[in-house]
N, C-alpha and C positions, 0 to 999 in steps of 0.2 A: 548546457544551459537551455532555459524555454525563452523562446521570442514570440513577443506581440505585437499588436499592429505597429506600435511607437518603440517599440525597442524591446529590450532583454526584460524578464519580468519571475519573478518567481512563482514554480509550479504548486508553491501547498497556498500561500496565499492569496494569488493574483488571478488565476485561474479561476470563473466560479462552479460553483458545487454539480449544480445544474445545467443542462445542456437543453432543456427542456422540463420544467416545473410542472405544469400545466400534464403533461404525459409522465409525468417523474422518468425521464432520462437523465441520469449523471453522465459527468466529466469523470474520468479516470486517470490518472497517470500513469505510463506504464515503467517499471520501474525496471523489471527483470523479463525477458524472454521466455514464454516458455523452452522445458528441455535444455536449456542453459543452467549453471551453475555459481556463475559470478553471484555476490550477494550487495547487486545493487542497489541504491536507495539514497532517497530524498534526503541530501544532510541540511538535515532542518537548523544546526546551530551555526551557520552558516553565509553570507549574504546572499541574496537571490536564492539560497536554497537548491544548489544543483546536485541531479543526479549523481553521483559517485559511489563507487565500490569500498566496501566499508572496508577498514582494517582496525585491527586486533593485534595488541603487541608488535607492531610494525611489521604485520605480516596482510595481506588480502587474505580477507574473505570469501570462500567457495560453501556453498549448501553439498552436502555428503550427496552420493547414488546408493541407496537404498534399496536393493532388491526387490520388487522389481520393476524400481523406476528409476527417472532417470536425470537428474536435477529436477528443477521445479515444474512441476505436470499440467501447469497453466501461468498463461500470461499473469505475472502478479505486478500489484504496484498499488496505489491508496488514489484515495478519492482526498480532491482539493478541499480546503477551505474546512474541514477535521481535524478534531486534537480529541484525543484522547489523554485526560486531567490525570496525570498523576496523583495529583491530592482530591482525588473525586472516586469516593472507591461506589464501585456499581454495583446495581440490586439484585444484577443476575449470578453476577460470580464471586461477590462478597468481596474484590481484589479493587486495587485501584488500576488505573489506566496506565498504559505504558508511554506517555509521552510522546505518541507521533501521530502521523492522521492514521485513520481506517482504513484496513488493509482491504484488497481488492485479487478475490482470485476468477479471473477472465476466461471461461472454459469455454468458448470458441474454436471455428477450426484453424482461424493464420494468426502465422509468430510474428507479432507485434516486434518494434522497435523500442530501446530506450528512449523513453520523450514523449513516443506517441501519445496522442491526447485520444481513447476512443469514446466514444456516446455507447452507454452501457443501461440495459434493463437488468434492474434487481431482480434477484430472485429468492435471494434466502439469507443467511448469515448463521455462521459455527461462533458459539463463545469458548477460544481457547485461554487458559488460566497459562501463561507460561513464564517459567520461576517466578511465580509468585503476581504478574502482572493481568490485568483483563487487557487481552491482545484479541479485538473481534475481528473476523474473519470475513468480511462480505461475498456473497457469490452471486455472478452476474453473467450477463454478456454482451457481445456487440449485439449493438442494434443490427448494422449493417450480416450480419451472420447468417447463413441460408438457415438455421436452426434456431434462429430465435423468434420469428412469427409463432411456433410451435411450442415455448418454454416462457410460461407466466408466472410461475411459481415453483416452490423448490420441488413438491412433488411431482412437477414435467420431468426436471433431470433423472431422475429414476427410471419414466413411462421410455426417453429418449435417448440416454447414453448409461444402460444396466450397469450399477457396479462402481458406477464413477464416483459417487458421492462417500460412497466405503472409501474406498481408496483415497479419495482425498482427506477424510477424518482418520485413515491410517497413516497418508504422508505425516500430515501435522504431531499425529501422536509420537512418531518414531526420529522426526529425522535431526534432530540434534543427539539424538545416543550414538553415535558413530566415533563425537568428539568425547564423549565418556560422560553427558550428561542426562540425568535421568528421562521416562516419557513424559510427554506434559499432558497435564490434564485438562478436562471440558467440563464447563457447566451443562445442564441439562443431558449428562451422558452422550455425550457428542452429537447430540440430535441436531440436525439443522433445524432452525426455524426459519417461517412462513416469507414472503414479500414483507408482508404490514409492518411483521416484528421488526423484519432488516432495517424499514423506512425509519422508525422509532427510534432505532437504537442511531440509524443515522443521523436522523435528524436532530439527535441530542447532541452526536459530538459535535455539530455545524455549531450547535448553542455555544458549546467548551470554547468551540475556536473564535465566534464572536468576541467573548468576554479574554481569550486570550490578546487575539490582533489590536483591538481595543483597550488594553490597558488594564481589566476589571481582574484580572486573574497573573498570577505570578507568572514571568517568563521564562524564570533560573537563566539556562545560558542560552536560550532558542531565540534565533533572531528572528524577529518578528516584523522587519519591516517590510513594507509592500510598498506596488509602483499603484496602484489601479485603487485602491481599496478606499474611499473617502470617510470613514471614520478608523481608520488605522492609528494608534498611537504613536507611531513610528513609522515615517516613511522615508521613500525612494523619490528622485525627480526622474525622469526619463535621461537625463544627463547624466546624473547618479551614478544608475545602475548600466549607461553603459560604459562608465570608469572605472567600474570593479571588472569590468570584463574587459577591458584593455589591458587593466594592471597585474591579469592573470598570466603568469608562467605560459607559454608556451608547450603545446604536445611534445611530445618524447613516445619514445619506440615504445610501446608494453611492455611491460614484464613479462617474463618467462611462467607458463603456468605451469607448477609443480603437478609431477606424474601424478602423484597421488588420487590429484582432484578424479579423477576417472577412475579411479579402485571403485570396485563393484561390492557392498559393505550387504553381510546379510540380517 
């Protein structure tokens, strides 16, 4: 769960977008570790919205190792206060939105934590099409990062970590075929685009999630309420939300991670 000054508060809409408007630094959440495999993430249908590892047929979720890498090859997680409209299909990849905020891949050099909240510079953004959905891909980094005085835009990552940006449009393409599902595809042939376009495309879904947390846009089953947000359709009191978190189950051991997740897939 994320905690605020006044209590528990949920990470996609309580959090805001920006950490810094004025110098365009976003807020990130980090969802999944790099080099980790669990396939953590924001269950946004959910009260407060907490991190949790997804499951599929009653089974958890791990991302495949890919030769030759090795779970997810940066800090991944989405940026607050983004939805991506299912019923809003986009100009870049003719698809509609996949229903969650905008994802965020943190290429930095330390492994974040589940939760952590870091102050990230844009730098580019990949439009990946996957089954069928526009899934955008942000690329960013800590601010805090000895290598990001150095990386302004997407063509630094190339001048400063050779090779990385291949690879990272090769993870994406490939790493659901392990579970027997085809490669997914890119708009603009997998080319990152620039900072601006990143800002753009960001700042469109901030709009989605306006008119979502607001009322103006269908919610289906996504719980949309908030502690912090003052024109939220639906909200939280500070008492609220720390009653859902009283009323929650108690930890328990982990589950046992099936060997598998560690097979080396070529």
């Amino acid at each position: 769960m994320t905690e605020g000054e006044n209590g528990p508060i949920s990470p996609m809409h309580d959090i805001p977008l920006f950490a810094n408007e004025g110098n365009k630094i976003f807020n990130m959440v980090v969802e999944v570790p790099r080099w980790t495999n669990a396939k953590m993430e924001i269950a946004t249908k959910e009260p407060l919205n907490p991190i949790k590892q997804d499951i599929k047929k009653g089974k958890l979720r791990y991302v495949a190792n890919v030769f030759p890498h090795h779970g997810y090859i940066w800090n991944y997680g989405a940026l607050p206060q983004t939805w991506e409209n299912p019923s809003h299909i986009d100009e870049s990849t003719g698809e509609k939105g996949d229903n969650d905020p905008i994802d965020v891949c943190e290429i930095g050099y330390r492994i974040a934590k589940p939760g952590d909240v870091l102050q990230v510079k844009v730098l580019g953004i990949i439009a990946l099409v996957d089954e069928g959905e526009t899934d955008w891909k942000v690329i960013a980094i800590d601010v805090n990062d000895p290598l990001a005085p150095q990386l302004s835009d997407i063509g630094d990552v190339e001048l400063h970590m050779p090779g990385f940006m291949k690879a990272t449009v090769e993870w994406f393409k490939i790493y659901k075929v392990p579970d027997g599902k085809p490669e997914n595809q890119f708009a603009f042939n997998g080319e990152a685009k620039d900072r601006e376009f990143a800002h753009q495309i960001i700042l469109g879904t901030h709009v989605q999630w306006r008119d979502l947390v607001s009322g103006k846009s269908d919610k289906g089953e996504l719980d949309i309420r908030a502690v912090t947000v003052p024109y939220a359709a639906q909200t939280l009191s500070a008492e609220e939300a720390s009653q859902i978190i009283t009323s929650t189950a108690e930890y328990g051991e982990p589950a046992a991670v099936d060997p598998k997740v560690n097979k080396r897939n070529k």
